[in-house]
C-alpha positions as CSV (number, residue, x, y, z in Angstrom):
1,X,0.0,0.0,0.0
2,X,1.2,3.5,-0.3
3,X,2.8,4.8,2.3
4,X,0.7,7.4,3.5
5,X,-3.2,8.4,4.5
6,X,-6.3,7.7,3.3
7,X,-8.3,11.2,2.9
8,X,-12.3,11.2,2.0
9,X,-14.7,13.7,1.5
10,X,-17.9,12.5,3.2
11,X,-21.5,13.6,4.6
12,X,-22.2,13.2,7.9
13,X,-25.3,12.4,9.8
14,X,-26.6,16.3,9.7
15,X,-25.5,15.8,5.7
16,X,-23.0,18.5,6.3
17,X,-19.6,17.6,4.0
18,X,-16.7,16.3,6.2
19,X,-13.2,15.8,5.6
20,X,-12.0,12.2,7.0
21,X,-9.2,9.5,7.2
22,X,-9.7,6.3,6.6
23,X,-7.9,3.2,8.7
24,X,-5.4,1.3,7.1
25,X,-7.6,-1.8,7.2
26,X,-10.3,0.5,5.5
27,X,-12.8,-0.5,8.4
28,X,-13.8,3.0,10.0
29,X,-13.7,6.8,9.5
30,X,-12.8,9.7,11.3
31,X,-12.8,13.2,10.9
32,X,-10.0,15.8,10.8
33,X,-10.4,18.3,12.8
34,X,-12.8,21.3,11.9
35,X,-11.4,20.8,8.2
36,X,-15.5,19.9,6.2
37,X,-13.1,19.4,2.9
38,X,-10.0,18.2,1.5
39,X,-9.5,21.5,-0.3
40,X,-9.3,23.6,3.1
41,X,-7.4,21.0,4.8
42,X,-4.8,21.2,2.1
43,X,-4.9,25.0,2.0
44,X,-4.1,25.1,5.5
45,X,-1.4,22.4,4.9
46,X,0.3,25.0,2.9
47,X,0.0,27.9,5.1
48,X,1.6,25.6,7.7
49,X,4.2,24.6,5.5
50,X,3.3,21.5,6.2
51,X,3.1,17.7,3.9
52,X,-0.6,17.4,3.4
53,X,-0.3,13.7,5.2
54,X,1.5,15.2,8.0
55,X,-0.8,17.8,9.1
56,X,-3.7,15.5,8.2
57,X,-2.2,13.3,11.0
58,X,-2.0,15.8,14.0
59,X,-5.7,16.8,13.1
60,X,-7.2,12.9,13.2
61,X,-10.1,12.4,14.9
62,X,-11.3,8.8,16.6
63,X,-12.6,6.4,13.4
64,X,-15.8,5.4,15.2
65,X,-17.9,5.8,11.5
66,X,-18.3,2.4,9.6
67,X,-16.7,2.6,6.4
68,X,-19.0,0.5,4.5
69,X,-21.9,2.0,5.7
70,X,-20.5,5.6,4.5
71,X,-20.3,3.9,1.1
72,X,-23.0,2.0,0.6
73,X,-25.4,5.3,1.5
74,X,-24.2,7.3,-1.3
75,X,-22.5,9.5,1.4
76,X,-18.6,9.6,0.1
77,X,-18.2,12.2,-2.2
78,X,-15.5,12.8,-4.3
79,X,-12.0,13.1,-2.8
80,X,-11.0,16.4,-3.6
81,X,-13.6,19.4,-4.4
82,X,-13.3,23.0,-4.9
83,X,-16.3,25.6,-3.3
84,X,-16.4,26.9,-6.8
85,X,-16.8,24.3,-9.1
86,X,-15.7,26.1,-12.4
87,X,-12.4,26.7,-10.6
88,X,-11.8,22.9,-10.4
89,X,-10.3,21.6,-14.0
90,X,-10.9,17.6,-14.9
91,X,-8.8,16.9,-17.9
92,X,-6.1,14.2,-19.0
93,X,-3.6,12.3,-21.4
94,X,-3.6,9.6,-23.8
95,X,-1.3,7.1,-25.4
96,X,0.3,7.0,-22.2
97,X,0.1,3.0,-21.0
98,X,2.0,0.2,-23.1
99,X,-1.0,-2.0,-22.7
100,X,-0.6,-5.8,-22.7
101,X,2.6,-8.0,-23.6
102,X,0.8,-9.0,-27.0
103,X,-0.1,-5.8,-27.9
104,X,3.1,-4.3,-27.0
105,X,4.7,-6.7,-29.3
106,X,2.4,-6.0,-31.8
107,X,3.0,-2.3,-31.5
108,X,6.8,-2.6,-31.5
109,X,6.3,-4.1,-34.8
110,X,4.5,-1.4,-36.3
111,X,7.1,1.0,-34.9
112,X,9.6,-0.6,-36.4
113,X,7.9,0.1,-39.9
114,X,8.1,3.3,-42.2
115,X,7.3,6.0,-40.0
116,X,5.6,7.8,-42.7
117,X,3.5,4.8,-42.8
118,X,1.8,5.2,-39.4
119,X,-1.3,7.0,-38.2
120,X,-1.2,10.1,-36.2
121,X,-2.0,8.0,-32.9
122,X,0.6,5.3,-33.9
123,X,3.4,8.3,-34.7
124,X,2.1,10.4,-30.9
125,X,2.9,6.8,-29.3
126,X,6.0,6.4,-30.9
127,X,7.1,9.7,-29.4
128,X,5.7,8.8,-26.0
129,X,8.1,5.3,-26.5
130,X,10.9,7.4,-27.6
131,X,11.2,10.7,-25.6
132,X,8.0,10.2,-22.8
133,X,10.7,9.1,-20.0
134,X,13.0,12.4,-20.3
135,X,16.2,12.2,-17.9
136,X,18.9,15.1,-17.2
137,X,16.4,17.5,-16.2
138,X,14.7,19.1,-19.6
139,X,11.0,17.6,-20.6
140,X,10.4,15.2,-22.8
141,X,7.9,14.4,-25.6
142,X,4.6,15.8,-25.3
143,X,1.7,13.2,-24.8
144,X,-1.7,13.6,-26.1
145,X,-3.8,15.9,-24.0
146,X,-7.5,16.5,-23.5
147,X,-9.9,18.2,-21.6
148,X,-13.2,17.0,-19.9
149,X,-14.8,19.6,-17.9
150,X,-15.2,21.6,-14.4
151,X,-16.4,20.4,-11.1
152,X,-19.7,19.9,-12.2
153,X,-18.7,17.0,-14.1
154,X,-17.2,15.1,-11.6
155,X,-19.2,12.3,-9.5
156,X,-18.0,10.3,-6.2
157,X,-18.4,7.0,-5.6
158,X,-21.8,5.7,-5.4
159,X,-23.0,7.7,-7.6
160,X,-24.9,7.8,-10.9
161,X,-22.4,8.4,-13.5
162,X,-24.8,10.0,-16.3
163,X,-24.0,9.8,-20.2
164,X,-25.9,12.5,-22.4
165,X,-28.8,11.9,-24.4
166,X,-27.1,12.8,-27.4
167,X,-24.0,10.4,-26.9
168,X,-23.5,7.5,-28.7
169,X,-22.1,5.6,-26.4
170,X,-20.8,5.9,-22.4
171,X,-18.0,3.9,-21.7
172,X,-15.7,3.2,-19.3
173,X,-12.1,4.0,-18.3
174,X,-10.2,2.4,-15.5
175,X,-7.5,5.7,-14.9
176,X,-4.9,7.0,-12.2
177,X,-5.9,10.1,-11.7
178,X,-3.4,13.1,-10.0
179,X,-5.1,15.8,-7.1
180,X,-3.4,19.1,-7.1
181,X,-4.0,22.3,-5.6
182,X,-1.9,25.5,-7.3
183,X,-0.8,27.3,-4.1
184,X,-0.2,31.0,-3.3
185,X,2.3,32.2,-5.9
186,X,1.2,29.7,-8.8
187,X,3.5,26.4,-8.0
188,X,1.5,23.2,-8.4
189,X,1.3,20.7,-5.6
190,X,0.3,17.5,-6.2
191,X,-1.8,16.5,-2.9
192,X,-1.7,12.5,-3.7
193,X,-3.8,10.0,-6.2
194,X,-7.4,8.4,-6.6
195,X,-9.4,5.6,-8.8
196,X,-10.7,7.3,-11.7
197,X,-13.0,6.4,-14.6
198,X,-12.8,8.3,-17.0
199,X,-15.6,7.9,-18.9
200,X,-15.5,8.3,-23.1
201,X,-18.1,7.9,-26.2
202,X,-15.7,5.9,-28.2
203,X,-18.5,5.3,-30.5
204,X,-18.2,9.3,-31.7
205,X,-14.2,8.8,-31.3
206,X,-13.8,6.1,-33.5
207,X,-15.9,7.7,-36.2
208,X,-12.8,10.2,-36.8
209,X,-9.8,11.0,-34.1
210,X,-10.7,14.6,-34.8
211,X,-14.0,14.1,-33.1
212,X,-11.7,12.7,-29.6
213,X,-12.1,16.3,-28.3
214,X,-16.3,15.8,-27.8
215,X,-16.2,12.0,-27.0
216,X,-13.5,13.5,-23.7
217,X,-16.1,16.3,-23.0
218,X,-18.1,13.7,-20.3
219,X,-19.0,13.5,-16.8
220,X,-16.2,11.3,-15.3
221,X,-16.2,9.4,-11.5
222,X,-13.1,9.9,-8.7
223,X,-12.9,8.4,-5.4
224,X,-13.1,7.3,-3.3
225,X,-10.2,7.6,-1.5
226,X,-7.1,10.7,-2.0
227,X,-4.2,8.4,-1.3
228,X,-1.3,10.7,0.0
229,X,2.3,10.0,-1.0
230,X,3.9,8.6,-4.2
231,X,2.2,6.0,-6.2
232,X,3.4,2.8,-6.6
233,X,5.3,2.2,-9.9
234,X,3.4,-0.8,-10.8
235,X,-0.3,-1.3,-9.8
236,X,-2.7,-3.8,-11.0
237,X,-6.5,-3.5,-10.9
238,X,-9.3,-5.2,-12.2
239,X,-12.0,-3.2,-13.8
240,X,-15.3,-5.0,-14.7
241,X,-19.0,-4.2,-15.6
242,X,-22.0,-6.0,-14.0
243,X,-25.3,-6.2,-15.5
244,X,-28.4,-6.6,-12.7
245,X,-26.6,-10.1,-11.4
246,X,-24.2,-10.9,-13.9
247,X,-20.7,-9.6,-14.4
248,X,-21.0,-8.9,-18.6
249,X,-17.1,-7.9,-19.1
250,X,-14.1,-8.2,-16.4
251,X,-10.6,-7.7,-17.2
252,X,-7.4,-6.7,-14.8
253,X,-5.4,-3.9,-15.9
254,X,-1.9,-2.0,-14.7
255,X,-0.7,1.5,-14.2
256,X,2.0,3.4,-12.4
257,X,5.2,4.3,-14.4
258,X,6.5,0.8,-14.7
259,X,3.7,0.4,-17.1
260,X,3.8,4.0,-18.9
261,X,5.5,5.2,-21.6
262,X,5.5,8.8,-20.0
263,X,6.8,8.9,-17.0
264,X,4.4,11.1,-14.2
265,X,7.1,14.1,-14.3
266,X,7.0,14.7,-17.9
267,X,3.5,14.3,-17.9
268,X,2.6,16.8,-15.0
269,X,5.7,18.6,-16.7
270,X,3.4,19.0,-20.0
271,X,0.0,19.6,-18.1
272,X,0.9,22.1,-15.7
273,X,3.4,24.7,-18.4
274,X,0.7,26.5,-19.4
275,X,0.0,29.8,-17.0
276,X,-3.7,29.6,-17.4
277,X,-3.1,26.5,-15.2
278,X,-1.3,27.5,-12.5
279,X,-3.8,30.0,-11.3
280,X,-3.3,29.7,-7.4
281,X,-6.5,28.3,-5.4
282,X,-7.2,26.4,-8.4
283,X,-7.6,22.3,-8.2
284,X,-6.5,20.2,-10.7
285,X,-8.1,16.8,-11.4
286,X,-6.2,14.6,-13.8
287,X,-6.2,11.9,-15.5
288,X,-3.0,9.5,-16.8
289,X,-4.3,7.2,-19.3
290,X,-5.5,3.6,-19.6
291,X,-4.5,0.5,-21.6
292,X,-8.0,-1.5,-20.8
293,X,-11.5,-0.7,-21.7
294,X,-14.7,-2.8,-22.9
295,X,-15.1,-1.2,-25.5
296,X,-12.5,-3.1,-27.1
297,X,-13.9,-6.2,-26.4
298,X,-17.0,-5.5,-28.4
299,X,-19.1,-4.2,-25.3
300,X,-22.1,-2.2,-25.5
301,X,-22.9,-0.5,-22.7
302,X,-26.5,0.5,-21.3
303,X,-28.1,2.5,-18.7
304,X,-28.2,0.1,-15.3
305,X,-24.6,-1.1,-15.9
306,X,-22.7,-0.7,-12.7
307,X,-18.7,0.0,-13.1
308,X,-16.4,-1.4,-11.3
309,X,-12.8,-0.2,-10.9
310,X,-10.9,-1.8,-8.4
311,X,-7.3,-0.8,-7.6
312,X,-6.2,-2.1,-3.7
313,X,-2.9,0.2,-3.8
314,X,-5.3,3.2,-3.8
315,X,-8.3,1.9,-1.6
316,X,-11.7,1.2,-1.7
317,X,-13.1,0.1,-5.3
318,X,-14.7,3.0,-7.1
319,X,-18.4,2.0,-8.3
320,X,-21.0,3.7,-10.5
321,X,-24.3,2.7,-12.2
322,X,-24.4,4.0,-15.4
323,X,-27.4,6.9,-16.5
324,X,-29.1,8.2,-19.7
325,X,-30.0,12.1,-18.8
326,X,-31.2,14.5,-21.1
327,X,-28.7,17.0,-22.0
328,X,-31.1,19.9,-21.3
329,X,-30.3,22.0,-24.8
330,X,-32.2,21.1,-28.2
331,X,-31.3,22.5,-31.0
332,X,-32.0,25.8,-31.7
333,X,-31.6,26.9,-28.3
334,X,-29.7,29.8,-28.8
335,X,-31.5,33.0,-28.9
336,X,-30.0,36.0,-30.9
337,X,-30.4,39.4,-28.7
């Protein structure tokens, strides 16, 4: 397990937000202090000049609250939050993960080929192979970046995770994702790492890798657990999808930088150089890529599917039942004044 604390975001009885630690055995909950979020418990980290875990740790409170039960309700919310959701920014890389042995292979083949013969993906990955794991202190290849949304389209754990009406499909993807919060005078901190899913219409990607930008622009699920401390380089997961009793698609999966082609540096490096991002009091949810999905197995999903993404090193398993919502705009719906 990492070496370090595991921070929630939860509701208590009086459904007032809490911030809490979880025990190592992941059996009960306490509180931290008079902290109700992550976010202000990290800010005051800061002012302290402080490690997150370490000030989290003089502010625990007895873990009297049964985890399960906290999870089971629908009462863990995402890990980290901001009070102003449109100052929280969910986005994330691709092409990052070499993927199975086989496929590896497989790719190293192709690599190996012309390289005006391969496809803009193929050509981004062969960069990420060749330049993603930078050493001597300058950064290294750019990866493949996207952006999904704000605050608002982030869901905890237990919750539905809801696909537009106009998508063409809502699929998911098992993720490491980084928590940061830009402090005071604009330098990123990177508070610790979470279960993501990241959630893509790979129907609408597949149609044309120009389109990748709307099939990212989705509600995605963290949680439920921040895990303080460094990750890990090698992780292994299983992520699967149940269908009312039956489990309709299971596969494991890795991550951490054993398994990456980018290594997290050059990828935080790549995320984090543009000033618009460094705005201080600004959080940061991101997401590091994926080698797994059931979509490549032929898997359609539908509204009732649960997700499953279970990754021990970082906690509890994140779960969501899949949603059809309407979007809430037709077309037309712009109105000239």
């Amino acid at each position: 397990m990492i070496p370090g604390l595991r921070l929630i975001q939860f509701l208590n009885e009086n459904d007032q937000p809490r911030a809490g630690w979880v025990t190592p055995d992941g059996s009960f909950v306490g509180g931290l202090g008079k902290f109700d979020s992550t976010y202000e418990l990290a800010r005051a980290a800061l002012a302290a000049g402080e490690p997150l875990a370490a000030f989290a740790d003089i502010h625990k409170e007895p873990a009297s609250l049964p985890y399960s039960t906290l999870l089971t309700s629908g009462r863990v919310l995402p890990p980290l939050t901001h009070p102003d959701p449109s100052r929280c920014l969910v986005s994330g890389t691709g092409l990052t993960h070499y993927g199975s042995a086989s496929a590896r292979d497989a790719m190293h083949q192709k690599l190996a080929a012309n390289a005006g013969a391969l496809t803009d993906t193929m050509q981004m990955f062969k960069w990420g192979i060749e330049g993603g794991r930078p050493t001597g202190g300058a950064p290294g290849a750019q990866p493949e970046w996207f952006y999904k949304g704000d605050g608002e389209s982030v869901v905890g754990c237990g919750a539905p995770l809801p696909s537009p009406d106009f998508a063409l499909d809502g699929g998911e993807e098992p993720e490491l994702v980084g928590l940061y919060l830009i402090g005071p005078g604009g330098t990123p901190h990177r508070l610790g790492f979470a279960i993501g899913n990241e959630f893509s219409d790979h129907v609408t990607e597949r149609q044309n890798y120009l389109y990748l930008a709307h099939s990212k622009l989705r509600p995605c699920a963290v949680g439920p657990e921040l895990r303080t401390g460094a990750p890990p380089p090698h992780m292994a997961g299983v992520s699967r999808i149940r269908r009312g009793s039956l489990v309709i698609w299971e596969r494991p999966f890795v991550t951490g930088e054993n398994n990456m082609c980018h290594s997290l540096a050059n990828l935080e490096y790549h995320h984090f150089k543009y000033s618009a991002h460094r705005r201080p009091g600004d959080v940061h949810l991101h997401f590091f890529g994926t080698a797994t999905v059931s979509f490549a197995d032929g898997v359609q999903t539908e509204p009732g599917d649960v997700f499953e993404v279970d990754l021990p090193d970082l906690g509890a398993p994140l779960v969501n039942v899949l949603a059809r919502v309407d979007s809430g705009f037709a077309f037309g719906g712009v109105r000239q004044m």
